[in-house]
N, CA, C and O atoms as CSV, one atom per row, in Angstrom:
chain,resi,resn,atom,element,x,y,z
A,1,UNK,N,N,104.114,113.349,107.310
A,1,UNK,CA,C,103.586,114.692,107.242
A,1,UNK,C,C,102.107,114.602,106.897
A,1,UNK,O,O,101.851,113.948,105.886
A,2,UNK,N,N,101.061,115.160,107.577
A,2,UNK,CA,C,99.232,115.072,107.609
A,2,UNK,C,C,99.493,116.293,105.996
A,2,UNK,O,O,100.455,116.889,105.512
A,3,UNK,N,N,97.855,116.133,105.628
A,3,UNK,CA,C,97.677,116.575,104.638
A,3,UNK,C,C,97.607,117.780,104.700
A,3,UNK,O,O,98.023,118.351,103.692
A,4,UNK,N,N,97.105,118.645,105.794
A,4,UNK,CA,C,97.515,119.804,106.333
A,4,UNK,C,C,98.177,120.240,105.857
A,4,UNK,O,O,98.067,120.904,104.826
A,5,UNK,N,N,99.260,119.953,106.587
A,5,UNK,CA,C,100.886,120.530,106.555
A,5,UNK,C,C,101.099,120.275,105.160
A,5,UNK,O,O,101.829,121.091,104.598
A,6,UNK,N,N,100.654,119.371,104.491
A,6,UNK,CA,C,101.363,119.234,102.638
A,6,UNK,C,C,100.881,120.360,102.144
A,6,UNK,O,O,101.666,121.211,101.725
A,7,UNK,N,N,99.350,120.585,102.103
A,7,UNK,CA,C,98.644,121.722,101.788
A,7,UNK,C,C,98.805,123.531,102.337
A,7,UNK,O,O,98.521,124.565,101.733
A,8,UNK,N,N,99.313,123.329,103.556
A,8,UNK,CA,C,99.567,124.902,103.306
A,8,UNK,C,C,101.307,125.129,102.718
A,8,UNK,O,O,101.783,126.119,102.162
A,9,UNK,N,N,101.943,123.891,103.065
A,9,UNK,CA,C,103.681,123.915,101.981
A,9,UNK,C,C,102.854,124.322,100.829
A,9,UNK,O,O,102.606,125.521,100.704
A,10,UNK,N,N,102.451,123.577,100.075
A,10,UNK,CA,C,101.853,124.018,98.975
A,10,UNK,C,C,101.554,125.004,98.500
A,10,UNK,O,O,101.835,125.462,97.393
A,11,UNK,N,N,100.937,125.419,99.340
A,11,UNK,CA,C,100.203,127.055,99.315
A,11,UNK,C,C,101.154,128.114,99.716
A,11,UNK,O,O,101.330,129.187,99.140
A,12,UNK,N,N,101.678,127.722,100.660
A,12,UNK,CA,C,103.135,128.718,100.731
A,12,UNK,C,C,104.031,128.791,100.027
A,12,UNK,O,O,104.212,129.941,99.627
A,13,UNK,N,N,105.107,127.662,99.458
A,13,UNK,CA,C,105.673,127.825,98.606
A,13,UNK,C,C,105.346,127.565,96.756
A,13,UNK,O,O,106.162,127.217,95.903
A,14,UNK,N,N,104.405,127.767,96.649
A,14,UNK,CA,C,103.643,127.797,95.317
A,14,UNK,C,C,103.899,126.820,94.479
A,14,UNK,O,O,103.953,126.859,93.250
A,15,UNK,N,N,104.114,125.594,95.486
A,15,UNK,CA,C,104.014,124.113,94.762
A,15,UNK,C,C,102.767,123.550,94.351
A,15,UNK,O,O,101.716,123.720,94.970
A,16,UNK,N,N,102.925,122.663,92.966
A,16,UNK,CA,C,101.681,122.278,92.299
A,16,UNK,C,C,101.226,121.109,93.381
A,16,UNK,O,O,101.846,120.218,93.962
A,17,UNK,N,N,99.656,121.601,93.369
A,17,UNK,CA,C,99.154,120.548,94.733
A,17,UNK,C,C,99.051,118.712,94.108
A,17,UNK,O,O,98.953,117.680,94.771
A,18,UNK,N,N,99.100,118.848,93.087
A,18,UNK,CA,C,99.350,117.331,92.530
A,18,UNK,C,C,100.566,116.704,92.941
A,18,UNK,O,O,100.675,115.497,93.157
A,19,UNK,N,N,101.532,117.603,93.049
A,19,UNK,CA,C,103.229,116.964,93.337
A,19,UNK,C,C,102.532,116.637,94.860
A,19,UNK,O,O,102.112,115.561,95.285
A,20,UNK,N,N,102.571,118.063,95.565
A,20,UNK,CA,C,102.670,117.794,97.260
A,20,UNK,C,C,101.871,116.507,97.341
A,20,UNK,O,O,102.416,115.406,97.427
A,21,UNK,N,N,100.200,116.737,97.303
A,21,UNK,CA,C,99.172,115.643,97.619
A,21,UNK,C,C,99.174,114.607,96.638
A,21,UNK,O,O,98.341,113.749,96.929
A,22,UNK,N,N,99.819,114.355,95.545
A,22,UNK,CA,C,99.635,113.261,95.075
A,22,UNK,C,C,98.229,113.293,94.402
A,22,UNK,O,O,97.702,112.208,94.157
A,23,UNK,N,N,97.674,114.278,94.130
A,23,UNK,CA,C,95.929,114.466,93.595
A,23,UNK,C,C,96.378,113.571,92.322
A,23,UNK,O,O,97.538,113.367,91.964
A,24,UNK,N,N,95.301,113.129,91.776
A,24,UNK,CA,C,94.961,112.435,90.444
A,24,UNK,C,C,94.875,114.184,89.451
A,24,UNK,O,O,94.131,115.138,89.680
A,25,UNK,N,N,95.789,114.051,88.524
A,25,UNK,CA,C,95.299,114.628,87.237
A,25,UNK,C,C,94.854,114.274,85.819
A,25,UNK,O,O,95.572,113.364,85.406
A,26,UNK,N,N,93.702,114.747,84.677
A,26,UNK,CA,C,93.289,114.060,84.343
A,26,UNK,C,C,93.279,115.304,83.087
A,26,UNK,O,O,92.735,116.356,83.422
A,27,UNK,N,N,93.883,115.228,81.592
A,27,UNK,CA,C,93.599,116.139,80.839
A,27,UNK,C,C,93.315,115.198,79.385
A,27,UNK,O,O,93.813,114.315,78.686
A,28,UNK,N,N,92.074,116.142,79.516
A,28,UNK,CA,C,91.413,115.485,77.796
A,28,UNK,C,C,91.849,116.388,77.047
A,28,UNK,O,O,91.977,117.601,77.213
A,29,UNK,N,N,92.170,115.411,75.828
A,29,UNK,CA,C,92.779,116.009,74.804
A,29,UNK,C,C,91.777,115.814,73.205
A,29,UNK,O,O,91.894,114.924,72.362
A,30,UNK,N,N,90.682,117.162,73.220
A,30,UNK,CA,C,89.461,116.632,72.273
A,30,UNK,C,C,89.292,115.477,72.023
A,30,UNK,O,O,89.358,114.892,70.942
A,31,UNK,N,N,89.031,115.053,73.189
A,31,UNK,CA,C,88.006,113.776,73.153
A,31,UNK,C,C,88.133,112.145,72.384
A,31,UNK,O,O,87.358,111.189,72.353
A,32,UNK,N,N,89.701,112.421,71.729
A,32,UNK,CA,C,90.430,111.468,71.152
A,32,UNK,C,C,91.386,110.884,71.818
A,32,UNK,O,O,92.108,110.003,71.352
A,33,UNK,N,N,91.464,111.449,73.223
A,33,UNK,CA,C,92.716,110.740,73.907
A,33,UNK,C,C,92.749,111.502,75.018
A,33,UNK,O,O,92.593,112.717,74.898
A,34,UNK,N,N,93.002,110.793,76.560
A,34,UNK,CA,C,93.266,111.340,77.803
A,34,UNK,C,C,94.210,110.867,78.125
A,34,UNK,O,O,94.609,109.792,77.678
A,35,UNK,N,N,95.259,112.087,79.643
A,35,UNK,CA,C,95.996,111.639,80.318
A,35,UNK,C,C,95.690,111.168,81.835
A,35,UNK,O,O,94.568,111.372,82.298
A,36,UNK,N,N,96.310,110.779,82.311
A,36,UNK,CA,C,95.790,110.643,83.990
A,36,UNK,C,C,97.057,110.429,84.233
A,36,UNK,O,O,97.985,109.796,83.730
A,37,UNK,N,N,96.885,111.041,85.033
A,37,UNK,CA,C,98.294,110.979,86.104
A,37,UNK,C,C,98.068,110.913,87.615
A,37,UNK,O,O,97.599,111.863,88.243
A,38,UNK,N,N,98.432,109.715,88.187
A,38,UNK,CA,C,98.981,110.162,89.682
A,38,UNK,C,C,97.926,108.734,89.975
A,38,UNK,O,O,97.200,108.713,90.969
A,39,UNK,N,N,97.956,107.664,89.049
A,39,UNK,CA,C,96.686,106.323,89.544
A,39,UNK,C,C,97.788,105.344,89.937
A,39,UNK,O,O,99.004,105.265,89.763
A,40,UNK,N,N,96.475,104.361,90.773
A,40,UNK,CA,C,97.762,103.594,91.873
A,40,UNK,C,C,97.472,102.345,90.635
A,40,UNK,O,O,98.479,101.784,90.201
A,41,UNK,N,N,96.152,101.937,90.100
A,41,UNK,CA,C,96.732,100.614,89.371
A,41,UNK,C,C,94.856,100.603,88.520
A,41,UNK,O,O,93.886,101.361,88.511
A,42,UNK,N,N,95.181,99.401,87.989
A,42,UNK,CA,C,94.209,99.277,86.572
A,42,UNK,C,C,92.935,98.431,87.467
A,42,UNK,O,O,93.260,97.431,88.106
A,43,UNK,N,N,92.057,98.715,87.466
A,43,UNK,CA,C,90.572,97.763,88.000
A,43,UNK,C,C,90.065,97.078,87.423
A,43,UNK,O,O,89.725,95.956,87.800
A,44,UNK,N,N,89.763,97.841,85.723
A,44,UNK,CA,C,88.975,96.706,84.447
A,44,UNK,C,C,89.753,97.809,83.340
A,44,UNK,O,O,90.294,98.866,83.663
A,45,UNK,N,N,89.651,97.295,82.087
A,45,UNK,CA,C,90.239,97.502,80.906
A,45,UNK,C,C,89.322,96.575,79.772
A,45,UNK,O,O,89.114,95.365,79.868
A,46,UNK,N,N,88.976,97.216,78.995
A,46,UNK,CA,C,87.700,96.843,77.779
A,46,UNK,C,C,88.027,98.012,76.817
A,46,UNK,O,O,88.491,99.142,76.975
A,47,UNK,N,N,87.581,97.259,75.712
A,47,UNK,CA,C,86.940,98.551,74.384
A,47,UNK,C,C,86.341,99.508,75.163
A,47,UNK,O,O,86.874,100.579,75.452
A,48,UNK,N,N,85.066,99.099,75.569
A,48,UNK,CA,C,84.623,101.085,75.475
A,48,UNK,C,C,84.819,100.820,77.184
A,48,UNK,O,O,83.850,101.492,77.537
A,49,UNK,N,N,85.339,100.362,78.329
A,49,UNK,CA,C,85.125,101.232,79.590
A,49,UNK,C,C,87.175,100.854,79.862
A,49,UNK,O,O,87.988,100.218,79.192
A,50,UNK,N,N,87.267,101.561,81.032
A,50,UNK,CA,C,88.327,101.441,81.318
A,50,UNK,C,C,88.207,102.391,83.166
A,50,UNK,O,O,88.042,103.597,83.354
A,51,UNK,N,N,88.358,101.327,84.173
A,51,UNK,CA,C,88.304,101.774,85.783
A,51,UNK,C,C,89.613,101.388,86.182
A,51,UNK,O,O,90.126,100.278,86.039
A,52,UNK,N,N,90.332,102.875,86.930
A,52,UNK,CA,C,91.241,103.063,87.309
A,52,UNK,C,C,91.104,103.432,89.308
A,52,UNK,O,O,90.156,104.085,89.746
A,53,UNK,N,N,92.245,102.853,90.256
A,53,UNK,CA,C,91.704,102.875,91.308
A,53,UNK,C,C,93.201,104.762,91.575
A,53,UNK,O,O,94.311,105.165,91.225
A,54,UNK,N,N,92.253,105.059,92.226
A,54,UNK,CA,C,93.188,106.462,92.288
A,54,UNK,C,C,93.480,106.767,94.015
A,54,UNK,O,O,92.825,106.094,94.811
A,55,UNK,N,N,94.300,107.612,94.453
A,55,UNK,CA,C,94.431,107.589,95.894
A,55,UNK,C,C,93.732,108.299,96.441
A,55,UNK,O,O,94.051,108.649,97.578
A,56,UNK,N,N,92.372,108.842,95.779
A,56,UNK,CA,C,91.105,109.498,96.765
A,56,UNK,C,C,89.913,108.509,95.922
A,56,UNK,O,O,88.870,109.113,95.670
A,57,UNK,N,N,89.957,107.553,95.625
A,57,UNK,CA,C,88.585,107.508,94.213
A,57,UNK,C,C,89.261,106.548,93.365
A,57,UNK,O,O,90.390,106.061,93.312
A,58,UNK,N,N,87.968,106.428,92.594
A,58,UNK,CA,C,88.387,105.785,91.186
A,58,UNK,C,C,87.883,106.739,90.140
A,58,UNK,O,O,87.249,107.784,90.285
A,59,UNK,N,N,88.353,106.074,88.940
A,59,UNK,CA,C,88.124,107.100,87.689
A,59,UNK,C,C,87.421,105.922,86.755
A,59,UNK,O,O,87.732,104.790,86.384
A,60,UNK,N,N,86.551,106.620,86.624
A,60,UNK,CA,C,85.730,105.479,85.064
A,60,UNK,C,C,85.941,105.971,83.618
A,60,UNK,O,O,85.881,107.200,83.622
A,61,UNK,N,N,86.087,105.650,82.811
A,61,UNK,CA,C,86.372,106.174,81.475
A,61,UNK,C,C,85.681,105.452,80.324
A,61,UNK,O,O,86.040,104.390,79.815
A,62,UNK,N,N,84.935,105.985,80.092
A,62,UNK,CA,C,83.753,105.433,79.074
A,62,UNK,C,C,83.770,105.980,77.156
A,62,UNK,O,O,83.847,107.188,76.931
A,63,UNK,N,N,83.717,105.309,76.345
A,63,UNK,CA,C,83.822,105.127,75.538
A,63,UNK,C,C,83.758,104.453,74.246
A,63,UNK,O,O,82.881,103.592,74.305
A,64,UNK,N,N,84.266,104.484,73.221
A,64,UNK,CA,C,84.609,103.164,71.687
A,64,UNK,C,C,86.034,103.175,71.464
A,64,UNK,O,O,86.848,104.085,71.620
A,65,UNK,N,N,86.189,101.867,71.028
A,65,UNK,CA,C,87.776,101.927,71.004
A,65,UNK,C,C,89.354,102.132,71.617
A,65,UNK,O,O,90.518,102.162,71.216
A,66,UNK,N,N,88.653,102.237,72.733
A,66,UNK,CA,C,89.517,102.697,73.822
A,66,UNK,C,C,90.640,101.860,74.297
A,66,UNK,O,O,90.424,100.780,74.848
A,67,UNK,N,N,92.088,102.420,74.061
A,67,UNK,CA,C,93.386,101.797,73.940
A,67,UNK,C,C,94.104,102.504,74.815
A,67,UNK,O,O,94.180,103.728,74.708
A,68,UNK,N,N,94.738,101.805,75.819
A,68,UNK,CA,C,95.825,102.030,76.235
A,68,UNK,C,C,97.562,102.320,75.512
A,68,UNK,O,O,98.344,101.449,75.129
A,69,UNK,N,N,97.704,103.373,75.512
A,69,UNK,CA,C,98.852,103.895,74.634
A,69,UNK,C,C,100.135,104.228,75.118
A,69,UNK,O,O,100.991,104.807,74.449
A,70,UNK,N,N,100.257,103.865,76.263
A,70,UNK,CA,C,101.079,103.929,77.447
A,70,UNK,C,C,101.229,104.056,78.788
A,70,UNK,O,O,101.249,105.207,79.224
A,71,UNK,N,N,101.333,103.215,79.498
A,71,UNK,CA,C,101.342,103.507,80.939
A,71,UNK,C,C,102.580,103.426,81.439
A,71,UNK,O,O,103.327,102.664,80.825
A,72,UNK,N,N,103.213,104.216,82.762
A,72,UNK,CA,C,104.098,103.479,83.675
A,72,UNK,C,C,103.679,104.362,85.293
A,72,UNK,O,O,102.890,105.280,85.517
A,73,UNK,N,N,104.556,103.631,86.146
A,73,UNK,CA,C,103.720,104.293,87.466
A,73,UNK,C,C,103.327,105.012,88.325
A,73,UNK,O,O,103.039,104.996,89.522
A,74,UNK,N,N,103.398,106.148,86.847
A,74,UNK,CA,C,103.011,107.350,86.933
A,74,UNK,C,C,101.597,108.007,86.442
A,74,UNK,O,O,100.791,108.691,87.071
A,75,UNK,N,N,101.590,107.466,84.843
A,75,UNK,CA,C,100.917,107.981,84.011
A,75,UNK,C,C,100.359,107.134,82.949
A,75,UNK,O,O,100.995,106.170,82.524
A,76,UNK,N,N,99.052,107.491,82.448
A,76,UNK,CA,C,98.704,106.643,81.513
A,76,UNK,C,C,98.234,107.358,80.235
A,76,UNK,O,O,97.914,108.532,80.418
A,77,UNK,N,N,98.162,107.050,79.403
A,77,UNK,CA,C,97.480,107.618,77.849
A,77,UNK,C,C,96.350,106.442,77.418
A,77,UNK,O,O,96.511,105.235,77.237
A,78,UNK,N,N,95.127,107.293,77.325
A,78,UNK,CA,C,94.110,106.794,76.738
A,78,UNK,C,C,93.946,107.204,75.023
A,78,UNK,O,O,94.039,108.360,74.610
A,79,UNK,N,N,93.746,106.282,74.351
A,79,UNK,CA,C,93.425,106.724,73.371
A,79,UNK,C,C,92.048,106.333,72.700
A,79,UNK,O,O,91.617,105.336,73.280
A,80,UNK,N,N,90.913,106.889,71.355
A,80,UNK,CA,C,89.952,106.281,71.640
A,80,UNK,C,C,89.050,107.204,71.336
A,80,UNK,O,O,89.502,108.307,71.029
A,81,UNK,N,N,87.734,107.038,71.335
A,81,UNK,CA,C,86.674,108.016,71.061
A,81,UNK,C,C,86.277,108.130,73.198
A,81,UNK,O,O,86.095,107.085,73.822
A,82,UNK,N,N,86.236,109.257,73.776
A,82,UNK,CA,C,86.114,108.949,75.262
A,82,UNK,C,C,84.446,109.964,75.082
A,82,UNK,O,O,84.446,111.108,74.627
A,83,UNK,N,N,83.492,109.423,75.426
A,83,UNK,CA,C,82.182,109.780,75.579
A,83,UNK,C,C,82.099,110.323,77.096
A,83,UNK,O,O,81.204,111.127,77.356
A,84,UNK,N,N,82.973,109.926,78.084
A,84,UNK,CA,C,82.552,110.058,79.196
A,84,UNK,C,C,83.416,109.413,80.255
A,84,UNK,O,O,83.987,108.328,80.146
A,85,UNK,N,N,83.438,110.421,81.542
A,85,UNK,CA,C,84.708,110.340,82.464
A,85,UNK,C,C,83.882,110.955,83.685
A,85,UNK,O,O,83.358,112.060,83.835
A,86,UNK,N,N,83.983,109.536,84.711
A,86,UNK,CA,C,83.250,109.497,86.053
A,86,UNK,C,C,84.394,109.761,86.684
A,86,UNK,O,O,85.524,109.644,86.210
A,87,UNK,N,N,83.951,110.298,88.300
A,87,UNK,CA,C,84.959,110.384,89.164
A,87,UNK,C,C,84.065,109.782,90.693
A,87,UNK,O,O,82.894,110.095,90.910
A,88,UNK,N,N,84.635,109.167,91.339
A,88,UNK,CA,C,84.004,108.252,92.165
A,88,UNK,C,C,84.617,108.430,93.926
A,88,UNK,O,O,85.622,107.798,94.251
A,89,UNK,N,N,84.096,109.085,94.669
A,89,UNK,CA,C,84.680,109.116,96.007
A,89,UNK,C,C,85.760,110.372,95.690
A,89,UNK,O,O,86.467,110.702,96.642
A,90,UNK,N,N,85.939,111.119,94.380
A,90,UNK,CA,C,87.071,112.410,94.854
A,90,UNK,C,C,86.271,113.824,95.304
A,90,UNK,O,O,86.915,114.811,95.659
């Protein structure tokens, strides 16, 4: 099924466009911890950066202390002081 057709299902039946398209979601949680959801796999992992490859883009995540607090292959939890969150090709 083209992205089209995912997108007006979507829009017609008032499905969240993250389920249909698979979009990357990304919610900061004051700045002490993020989620991301919907990444295909890990690029680099450090104290303060952390690059994720996503299915439009990558995601950069910049920071101190920055811990991985759970992932599976769905979703990840950042935890951490996060200064800053690139988005690359979305």
């Amino acid at each position: 099924m083209g992205r089209r057709v995912r997108m007006a299902a979507a829009e017609t039946f008032k499905f969240p466009r993250d389920v249909v398209l698979g979009e990357t979601l990304i919610s900061i949680e004051g700045g002490r911890s993020l989620v991301i959801e919907n990444y295909r796999s890990i690029l680099f992992y450090g104290d303060d950066r952390l690059k994720l490859l996503t299915r439009t883009g990558k995601v950069s995540v910049e920071g101190k202390g920055l811990r991985i607090e759970y992932y599976d292959e769905e979703s990840m939890k950042v935890t951490g002081t996060i200064r800053r969150v690139e988005l690359e090709g979305m």
